[in-house]
PDB file of N, CA, C and O in Angstrom, chain B, residues numbered from 101:
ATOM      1  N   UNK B 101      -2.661 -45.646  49.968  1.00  0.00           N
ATOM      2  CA  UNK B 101      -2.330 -44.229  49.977  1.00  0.00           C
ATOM      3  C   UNK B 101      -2.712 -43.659  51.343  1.00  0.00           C
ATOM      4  O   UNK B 101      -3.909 -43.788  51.600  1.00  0.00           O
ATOM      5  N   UNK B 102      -1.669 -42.815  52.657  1.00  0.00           N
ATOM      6  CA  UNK B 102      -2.108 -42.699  53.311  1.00  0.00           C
ATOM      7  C   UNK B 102      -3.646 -41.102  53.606  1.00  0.00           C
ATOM      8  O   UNK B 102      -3.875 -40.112  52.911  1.00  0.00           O
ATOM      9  N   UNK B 103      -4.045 -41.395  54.377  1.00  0.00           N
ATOM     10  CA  UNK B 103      -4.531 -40.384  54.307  1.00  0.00           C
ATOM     11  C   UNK B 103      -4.196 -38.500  54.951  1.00  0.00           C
ATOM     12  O   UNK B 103      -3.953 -38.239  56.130  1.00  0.00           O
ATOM     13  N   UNK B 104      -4.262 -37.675  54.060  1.00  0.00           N
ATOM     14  CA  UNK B 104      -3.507 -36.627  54.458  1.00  0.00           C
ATOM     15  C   UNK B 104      -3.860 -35.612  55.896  1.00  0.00           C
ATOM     16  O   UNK B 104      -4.989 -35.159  56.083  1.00  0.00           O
ATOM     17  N   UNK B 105      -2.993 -35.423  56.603  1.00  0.00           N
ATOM     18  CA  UNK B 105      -3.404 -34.933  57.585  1.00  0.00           C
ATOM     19  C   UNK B 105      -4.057 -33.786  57.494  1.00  0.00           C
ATOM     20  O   UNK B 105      -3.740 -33.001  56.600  1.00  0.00           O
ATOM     21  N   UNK B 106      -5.277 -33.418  58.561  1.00  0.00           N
ATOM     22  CA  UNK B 106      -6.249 -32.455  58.701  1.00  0.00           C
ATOM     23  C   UNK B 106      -5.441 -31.226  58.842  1.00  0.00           C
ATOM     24  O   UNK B 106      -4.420 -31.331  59.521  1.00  0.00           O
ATOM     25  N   UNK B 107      -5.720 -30.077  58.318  1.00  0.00           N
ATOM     26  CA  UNK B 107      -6.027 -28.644  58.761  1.00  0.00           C
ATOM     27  C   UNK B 107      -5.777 -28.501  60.273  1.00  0.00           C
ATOM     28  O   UNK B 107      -6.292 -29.244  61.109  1.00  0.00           O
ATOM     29  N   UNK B 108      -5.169 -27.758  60.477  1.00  0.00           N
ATOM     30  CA  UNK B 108      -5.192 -27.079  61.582  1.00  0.00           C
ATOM     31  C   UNK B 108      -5.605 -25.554  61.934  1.00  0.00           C
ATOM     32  O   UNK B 108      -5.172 -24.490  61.492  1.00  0.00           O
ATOM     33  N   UNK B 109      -6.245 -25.739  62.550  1.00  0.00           N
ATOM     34  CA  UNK B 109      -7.377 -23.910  62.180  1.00  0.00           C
ATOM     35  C   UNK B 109      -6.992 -23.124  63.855  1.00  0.00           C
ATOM     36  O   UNK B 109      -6.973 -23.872  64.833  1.00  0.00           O
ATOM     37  N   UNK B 110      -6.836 -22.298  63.957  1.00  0.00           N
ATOM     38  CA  UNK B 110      -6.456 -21.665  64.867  1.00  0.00           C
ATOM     39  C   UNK B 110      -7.660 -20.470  64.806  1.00  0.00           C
ATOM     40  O   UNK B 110      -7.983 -19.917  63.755  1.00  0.00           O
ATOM     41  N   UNK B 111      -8.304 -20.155  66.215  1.00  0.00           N
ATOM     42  CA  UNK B 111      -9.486 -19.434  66.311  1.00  0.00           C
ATOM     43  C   UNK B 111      -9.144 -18.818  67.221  1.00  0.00           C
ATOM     44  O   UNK B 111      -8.891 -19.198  68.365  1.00  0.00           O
ATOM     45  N   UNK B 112      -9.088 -17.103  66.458  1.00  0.00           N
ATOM     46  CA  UNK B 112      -8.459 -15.678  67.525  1.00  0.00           C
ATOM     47  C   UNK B 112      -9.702 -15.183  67.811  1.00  0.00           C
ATOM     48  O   UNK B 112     -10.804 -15.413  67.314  1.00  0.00           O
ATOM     49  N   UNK B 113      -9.305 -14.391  68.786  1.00  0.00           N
ATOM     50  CA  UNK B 113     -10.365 -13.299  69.193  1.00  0.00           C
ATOM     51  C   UNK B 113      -9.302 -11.561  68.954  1.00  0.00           C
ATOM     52  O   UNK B 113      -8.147 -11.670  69.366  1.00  0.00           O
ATOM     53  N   UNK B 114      -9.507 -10.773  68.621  1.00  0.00           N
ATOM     54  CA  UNK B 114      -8.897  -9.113  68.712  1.00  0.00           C
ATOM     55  C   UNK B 114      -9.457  -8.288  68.171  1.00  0.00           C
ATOM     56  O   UNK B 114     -10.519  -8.450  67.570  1.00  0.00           O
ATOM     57  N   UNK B 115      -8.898  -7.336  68.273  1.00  0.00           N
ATOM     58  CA  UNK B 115      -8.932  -5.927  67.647  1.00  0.00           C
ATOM     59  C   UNK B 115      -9.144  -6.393  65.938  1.00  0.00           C
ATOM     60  O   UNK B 115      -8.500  -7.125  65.187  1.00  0.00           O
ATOM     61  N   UNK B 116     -10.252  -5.651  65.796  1.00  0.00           N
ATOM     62  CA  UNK B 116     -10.504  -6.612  64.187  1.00  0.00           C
ATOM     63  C   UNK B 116      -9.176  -6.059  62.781  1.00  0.00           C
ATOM     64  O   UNK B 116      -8.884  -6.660  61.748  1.00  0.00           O
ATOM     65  N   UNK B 117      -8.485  -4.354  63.466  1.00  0.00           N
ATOM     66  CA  UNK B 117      -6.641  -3.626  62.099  1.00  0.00           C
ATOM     67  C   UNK B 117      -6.212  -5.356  62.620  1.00  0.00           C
ATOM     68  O   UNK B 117      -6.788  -6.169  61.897  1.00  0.00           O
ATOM     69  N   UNK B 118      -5.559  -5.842  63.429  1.00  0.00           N
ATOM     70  CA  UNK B 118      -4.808  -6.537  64.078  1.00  0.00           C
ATOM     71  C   UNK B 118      -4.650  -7.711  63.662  1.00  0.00           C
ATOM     72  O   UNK B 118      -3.553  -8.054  63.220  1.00  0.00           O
ATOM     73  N   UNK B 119      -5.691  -8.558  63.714  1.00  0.00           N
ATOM     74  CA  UNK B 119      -6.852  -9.646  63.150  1.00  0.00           C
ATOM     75  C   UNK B 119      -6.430  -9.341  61.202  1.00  0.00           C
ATOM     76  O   UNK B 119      -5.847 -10.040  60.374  1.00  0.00           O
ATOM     77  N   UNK B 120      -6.892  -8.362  61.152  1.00  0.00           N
ATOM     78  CA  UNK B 120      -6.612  -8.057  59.492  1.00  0.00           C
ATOM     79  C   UNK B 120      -5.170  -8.210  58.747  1.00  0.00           C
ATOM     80  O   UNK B 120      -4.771  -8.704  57.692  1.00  0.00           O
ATOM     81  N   UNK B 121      -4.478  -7.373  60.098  1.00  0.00           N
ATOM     82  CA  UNK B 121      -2.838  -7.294  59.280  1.00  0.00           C
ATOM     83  C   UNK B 121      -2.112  -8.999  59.804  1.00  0.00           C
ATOM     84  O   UNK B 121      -1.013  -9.371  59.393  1.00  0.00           O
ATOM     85  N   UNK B 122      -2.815  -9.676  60.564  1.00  0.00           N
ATOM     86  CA  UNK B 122      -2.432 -11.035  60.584  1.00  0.00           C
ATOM     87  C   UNK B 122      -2.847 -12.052  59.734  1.00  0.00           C
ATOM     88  O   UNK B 122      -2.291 -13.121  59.483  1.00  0.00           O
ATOM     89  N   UNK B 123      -4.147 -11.477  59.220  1.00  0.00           N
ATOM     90  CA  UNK B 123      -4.600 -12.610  57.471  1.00  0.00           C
ATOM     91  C   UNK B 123      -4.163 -11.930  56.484  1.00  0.00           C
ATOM     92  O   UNK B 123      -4.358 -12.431  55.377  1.00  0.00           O
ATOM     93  N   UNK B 124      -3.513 -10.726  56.542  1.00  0.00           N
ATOM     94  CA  UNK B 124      -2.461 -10.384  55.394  1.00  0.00           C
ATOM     95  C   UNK B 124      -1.368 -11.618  55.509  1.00  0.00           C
ATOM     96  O   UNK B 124      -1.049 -12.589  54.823  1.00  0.00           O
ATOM     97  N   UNK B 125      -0.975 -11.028  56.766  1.00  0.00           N
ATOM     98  CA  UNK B 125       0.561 -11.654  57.155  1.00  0.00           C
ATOM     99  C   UNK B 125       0.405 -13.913  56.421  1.00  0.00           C
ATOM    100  O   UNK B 125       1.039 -14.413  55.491  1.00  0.00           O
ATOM    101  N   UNK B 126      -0.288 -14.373  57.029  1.00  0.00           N
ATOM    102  CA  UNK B 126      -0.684 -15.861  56.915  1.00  0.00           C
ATOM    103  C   UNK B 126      -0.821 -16.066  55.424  1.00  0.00           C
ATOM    104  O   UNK B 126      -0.083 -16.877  54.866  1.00  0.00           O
ATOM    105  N   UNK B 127      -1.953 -15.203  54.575  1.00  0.00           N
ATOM    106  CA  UNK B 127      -2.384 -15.528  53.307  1.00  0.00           C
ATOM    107  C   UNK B 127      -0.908 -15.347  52.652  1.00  0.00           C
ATOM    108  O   UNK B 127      -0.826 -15.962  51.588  1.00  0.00           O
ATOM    109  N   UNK B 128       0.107 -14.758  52.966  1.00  0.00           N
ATOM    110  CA  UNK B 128       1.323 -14.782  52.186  1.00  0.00           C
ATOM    111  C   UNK B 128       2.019 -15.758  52.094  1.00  0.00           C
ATOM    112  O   UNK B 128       2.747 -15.920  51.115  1.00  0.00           O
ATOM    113  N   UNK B 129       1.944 -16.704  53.185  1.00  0.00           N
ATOM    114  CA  UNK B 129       2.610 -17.933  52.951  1.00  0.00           C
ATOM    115  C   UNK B 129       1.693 -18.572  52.793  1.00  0.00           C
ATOM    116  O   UNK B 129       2.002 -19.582  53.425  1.00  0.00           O
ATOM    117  N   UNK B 130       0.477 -18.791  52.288  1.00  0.00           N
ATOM    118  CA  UNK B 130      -0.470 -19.411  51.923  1.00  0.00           C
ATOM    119  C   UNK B 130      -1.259 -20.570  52.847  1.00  0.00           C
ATOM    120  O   UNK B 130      -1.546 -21.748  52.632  1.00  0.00           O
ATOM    121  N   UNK B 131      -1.486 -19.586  54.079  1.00  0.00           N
ATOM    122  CA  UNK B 131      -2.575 -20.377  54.867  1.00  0.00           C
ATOM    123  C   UNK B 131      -3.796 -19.599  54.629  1.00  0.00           C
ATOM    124  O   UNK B 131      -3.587 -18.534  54.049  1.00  0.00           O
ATOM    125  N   UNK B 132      -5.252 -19.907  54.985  1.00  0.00           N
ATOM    126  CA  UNK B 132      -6.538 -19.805  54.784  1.00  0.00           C
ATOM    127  C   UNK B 132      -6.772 -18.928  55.904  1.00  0.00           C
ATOM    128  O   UNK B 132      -6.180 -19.186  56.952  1.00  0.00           O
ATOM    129  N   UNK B 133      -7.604 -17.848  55.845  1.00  0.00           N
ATOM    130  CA  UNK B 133      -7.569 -16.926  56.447  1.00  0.00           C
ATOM    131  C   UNK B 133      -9.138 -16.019  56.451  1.00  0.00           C
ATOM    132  O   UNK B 133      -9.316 -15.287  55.478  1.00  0.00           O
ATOM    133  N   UNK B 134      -9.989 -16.059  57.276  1.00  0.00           N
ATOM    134  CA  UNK B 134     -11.062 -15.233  57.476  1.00  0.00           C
ATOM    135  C   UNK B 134     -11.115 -14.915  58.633  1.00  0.00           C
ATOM    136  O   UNK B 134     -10.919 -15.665  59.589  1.00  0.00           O
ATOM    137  N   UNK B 135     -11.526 -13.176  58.685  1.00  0.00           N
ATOM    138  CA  UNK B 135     -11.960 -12.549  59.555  1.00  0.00           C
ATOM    139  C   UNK B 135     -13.304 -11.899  59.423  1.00  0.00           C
ATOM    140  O   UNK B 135     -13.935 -11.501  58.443  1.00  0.00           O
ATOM    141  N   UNK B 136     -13.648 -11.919  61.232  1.00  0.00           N
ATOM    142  CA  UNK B 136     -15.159 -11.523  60.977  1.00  0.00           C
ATOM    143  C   UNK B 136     -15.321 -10.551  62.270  1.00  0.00           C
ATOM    144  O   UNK B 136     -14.824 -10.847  63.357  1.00  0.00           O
ATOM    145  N   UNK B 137     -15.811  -9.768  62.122  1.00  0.00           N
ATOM    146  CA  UNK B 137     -15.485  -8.933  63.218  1.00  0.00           C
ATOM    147  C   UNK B 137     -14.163  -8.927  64.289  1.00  0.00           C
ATOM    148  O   UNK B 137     -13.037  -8.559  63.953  1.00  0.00           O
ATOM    149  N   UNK B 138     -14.489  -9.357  65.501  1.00  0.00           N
ATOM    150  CA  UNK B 138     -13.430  -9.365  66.751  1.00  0.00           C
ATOM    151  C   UNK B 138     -12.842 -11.267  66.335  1.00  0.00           C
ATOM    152  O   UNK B 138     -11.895 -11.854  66.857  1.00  0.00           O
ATOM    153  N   UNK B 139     -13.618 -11.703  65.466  1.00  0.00           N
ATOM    154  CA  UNK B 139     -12.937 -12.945  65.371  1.00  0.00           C
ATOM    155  C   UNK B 139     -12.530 -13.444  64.115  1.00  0.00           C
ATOM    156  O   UNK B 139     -13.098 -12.993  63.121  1.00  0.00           O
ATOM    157  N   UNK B 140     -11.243 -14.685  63.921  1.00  0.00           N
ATOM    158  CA  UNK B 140     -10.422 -14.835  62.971  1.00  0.00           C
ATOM    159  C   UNK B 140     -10.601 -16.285  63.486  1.00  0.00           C
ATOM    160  O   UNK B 140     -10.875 -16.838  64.551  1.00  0.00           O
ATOM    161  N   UNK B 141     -10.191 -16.777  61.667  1.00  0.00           N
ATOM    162  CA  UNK B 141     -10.028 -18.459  61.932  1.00  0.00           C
ATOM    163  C   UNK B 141      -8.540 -18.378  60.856  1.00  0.00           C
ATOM    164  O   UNK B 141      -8.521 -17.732  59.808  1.00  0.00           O
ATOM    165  N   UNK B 142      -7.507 -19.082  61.328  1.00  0.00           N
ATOM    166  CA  UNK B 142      -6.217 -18.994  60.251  1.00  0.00           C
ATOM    167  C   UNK B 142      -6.080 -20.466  60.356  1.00  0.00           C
ATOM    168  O   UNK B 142      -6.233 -21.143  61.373  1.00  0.00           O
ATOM    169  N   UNK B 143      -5.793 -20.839  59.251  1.00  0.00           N
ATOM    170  CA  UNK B 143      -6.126 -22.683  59.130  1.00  0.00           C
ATOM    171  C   UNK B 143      -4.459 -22.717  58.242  1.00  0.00           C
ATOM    172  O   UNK B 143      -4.071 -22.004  57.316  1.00  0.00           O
ATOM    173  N   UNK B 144      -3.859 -23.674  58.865  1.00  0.00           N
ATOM    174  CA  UNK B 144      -2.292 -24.401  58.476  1.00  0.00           C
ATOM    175  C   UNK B 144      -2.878 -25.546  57.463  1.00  0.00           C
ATOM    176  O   UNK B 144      -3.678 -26.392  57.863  1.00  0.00           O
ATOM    177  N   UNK B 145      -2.410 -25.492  56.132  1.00  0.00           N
ATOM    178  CA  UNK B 145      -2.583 -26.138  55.385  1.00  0.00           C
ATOM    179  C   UNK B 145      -2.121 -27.909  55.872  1.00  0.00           C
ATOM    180  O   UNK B 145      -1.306 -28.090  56.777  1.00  0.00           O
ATOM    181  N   UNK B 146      -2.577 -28.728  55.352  1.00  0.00           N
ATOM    182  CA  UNK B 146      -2.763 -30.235  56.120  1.00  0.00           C
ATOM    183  C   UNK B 146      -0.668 -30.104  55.317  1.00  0.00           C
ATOM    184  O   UNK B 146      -0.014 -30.673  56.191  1.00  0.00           O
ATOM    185  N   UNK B 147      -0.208 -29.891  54.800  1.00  0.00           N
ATOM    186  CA  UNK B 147       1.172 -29.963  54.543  1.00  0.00           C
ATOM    187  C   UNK B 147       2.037 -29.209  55.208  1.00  0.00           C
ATOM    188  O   UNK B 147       3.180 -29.145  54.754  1.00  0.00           O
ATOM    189  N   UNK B 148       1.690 -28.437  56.475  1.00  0.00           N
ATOM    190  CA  UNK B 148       2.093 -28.140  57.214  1.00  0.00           C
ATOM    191  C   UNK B 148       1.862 -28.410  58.799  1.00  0.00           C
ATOM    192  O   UNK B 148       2.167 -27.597  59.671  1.00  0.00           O
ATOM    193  N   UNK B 149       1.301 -29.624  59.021  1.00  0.00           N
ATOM    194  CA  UNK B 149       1.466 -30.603  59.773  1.00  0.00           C
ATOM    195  C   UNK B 149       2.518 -30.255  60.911  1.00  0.00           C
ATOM    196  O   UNK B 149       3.658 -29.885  60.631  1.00  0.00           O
ATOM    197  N   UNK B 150       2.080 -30.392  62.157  1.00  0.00           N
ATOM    198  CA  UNK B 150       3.326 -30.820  63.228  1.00  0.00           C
ATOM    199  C   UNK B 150       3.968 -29.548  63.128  1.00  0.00           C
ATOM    200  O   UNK B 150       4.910 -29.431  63.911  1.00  0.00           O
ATOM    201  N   UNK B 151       3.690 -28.337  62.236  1.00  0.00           N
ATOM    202  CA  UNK B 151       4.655 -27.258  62.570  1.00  0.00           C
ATOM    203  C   UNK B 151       4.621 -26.571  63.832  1.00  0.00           C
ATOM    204  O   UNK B 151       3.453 -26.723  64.190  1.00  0.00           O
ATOM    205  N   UNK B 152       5.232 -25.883  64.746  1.00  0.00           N
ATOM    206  CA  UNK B 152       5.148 -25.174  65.635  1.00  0.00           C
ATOM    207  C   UNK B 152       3.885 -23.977  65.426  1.00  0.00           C
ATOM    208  O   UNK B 152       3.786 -23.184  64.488  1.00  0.00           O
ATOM    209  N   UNK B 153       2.911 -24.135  66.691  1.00  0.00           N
ATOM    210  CA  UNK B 153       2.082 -23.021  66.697  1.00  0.00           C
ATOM    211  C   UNK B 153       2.920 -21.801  66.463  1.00  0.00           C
ATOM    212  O   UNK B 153       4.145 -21.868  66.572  1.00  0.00           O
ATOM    213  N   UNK B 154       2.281 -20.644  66.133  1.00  0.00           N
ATOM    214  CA  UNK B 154       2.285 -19.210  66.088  1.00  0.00           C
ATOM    215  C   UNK B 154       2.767 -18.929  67.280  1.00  0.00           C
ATOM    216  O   UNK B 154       2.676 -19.651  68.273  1.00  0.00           O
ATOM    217  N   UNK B 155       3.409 -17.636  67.192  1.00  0.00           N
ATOM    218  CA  UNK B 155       3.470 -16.826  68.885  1.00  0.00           C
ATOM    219  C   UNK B 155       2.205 -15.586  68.187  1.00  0.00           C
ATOM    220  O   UNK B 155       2.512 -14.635  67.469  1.00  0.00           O
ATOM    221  N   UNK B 156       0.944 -15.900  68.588  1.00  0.00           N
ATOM    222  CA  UNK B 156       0.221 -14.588  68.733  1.00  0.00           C
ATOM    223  C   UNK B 156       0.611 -13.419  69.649  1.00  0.00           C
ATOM    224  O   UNK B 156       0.730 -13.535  70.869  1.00  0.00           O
ATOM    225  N   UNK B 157       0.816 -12.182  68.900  1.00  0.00           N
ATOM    226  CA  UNK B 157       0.664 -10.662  69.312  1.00  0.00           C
ATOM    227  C   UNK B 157      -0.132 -10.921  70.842  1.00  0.00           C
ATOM    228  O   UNK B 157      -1.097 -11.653  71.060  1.00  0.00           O
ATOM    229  N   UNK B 158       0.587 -10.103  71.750  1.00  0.00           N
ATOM    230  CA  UNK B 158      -0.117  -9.943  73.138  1.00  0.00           C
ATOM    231  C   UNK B 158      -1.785  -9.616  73.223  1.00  0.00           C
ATOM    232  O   UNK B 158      -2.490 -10.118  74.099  1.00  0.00           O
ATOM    233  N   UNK B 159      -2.358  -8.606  72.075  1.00  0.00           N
ATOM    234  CA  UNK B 159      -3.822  -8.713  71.917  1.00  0.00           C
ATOM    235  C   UNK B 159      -4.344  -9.616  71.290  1.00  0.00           C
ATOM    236  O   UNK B 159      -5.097  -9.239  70.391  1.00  0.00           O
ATOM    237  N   UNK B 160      -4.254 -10.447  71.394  1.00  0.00           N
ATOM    238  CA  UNK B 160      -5.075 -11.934  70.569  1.00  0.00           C
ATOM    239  C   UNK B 160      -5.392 -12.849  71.447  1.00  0.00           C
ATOM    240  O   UNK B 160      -4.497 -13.331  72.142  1.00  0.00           O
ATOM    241  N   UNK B 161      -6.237 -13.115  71.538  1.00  0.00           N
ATOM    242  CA  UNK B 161      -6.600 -14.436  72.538  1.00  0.00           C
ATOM    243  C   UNK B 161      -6.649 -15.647  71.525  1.00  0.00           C
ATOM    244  O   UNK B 161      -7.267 -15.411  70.487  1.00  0.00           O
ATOM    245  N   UNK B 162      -6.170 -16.742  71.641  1.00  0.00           N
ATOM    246  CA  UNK B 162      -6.246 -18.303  71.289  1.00  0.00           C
ATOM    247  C   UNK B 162      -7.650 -18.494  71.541  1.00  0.00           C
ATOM    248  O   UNK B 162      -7.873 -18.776  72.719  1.00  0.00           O
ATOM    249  N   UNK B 163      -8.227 -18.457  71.121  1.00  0.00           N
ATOM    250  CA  UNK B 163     -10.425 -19.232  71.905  1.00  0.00           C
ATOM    251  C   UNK B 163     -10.402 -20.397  71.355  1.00  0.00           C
ATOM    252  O   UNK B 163     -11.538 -20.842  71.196  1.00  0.00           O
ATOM    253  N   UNK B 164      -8.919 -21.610  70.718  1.00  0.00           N
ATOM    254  CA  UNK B 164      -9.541 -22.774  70.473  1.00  0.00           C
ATOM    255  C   UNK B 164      -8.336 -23.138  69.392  1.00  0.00           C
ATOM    256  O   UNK B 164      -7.853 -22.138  68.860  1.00  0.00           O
ATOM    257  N   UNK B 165      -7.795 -24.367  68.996  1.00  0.00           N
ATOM    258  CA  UNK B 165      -7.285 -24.781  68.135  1.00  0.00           C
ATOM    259  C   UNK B 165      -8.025 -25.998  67.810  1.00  0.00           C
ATOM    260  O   UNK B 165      -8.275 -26.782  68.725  1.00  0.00           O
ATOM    261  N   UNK B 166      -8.559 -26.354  66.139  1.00  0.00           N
ATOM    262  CA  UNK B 166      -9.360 -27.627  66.205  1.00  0.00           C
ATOM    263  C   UNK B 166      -8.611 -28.169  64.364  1.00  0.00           C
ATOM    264  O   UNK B 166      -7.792 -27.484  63.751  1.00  0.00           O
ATOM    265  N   UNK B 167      -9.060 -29.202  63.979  1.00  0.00           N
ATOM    266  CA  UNK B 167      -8.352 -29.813  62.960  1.00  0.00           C
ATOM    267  C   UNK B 167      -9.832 -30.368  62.108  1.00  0.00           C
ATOM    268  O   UNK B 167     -10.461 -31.419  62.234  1.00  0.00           O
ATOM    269  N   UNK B 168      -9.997 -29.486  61.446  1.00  0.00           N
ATOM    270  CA  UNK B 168     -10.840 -29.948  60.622  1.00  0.00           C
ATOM    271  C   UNK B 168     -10.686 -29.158  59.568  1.00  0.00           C
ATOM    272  O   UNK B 168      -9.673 -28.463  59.499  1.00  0.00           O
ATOM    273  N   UNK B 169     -11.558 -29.123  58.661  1.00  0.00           N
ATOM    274  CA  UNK B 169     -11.250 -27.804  57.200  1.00  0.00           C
ATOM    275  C   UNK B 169     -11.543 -26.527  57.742  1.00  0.00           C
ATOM    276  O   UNK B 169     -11.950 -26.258  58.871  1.00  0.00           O
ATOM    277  N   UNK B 170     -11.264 -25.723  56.723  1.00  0.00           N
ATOM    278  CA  UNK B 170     -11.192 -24.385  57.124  1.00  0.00           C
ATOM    279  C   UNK B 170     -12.819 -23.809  57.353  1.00  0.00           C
ATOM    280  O   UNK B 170     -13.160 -23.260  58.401  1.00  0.00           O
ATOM    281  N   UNK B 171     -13.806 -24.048  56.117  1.00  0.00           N
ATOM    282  CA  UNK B 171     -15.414 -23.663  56.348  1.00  0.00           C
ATOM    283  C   UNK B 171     -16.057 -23.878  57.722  1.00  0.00           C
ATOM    284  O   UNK B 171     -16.814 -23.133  58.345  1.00  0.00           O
ATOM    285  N   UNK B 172     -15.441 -25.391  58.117  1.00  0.00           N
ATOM    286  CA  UNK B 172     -16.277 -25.906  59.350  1.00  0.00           C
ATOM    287  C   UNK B 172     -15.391 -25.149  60.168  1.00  0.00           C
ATOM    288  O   UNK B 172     -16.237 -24.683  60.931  1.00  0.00           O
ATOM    289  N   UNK B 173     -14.810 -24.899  60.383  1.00  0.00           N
ATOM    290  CA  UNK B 173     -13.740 -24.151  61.506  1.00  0.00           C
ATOM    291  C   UNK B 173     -14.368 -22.572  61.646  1.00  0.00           C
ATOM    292  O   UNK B 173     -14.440 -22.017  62.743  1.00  0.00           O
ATOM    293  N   UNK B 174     -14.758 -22.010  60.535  1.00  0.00           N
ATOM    294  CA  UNK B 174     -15.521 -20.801  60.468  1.00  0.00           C
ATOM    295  C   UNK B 174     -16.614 -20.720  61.041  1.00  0.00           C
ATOM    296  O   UNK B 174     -16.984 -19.789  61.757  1.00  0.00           O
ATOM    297  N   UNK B 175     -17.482 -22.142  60.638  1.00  0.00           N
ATOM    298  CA  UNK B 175     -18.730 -22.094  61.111  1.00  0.00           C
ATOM    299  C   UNK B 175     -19.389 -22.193  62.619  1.00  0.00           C
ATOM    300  O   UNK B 175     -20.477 -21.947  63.139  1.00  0.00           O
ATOM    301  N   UNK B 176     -17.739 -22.835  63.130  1.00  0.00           N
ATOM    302  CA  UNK B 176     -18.092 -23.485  64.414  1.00  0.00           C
ATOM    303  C   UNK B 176     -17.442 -21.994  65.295  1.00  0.00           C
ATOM    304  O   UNK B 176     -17.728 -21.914  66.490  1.00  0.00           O
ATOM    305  N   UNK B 177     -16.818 -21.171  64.834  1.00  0.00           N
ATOM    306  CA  UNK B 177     -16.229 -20.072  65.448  1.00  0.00           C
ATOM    307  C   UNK B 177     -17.130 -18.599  65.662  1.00  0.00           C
ATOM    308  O   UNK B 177     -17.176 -17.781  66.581  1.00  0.00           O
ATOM    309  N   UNK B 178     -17.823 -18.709  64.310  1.00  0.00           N
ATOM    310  CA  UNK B 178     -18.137 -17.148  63.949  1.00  0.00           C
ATOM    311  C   UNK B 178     -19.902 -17.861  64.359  1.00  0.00           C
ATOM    312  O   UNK B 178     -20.418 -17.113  65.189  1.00  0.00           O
ATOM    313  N   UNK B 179     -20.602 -18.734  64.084  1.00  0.00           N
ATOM    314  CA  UNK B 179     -21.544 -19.330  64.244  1.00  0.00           C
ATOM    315  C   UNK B 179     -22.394 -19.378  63.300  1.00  0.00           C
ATOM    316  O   UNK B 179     -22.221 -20.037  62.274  1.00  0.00           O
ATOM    317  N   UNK B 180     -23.493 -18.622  63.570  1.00  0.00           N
ATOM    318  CA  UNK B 180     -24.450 -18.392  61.785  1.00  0.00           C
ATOM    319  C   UNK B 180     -24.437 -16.696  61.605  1.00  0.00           C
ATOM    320  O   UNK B 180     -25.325 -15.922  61.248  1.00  0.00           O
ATOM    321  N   UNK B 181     -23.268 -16.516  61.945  1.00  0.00           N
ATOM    322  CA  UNK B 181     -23.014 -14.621  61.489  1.00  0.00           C
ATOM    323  C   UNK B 181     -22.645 -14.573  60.053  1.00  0.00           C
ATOM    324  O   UNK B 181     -22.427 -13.492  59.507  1.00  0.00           O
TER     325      UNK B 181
END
């Protein structure tokens, strides 16, 4: 059985409305989604694999794309906040 590909977690920095109305936007098609102040982690479910990144909104900075689960992706972003 192969094994299923990792998460892909995408780690923003913005305006925290912005940040918010974009983990509206994600949780609708059912990706994983926390925000924490000026920062966001939005994680592509491992069945969405190989899809084309996002075009982030001009206020968003990218600070990192990494492939692991969504918790550790939080933890390694937001830190011990």
């Amino acid at each position: 059985m192969p094994t299923p590909a990792p998460e892909t977690n995408y780690r923003l920095i913005g305006p925290p409305d912005l940040l918010h109305d974009l983990m509206l936007d994600f949780q609708e098609i059912g990706w994983e989604c926390t925000v924490h102040r000026w920062q966001a982690v939005i994680s592509a479910p491992p069945e969405d694999a190989g899809h084309p990144p996002p075009d982030w909104p001009g206020e968003i900075t990218l600070a990192g794309v990494s492939h692991t689960d969504h918790l550790a992706a939080c933890h390694d972003h937001f830190g011990a906040a």
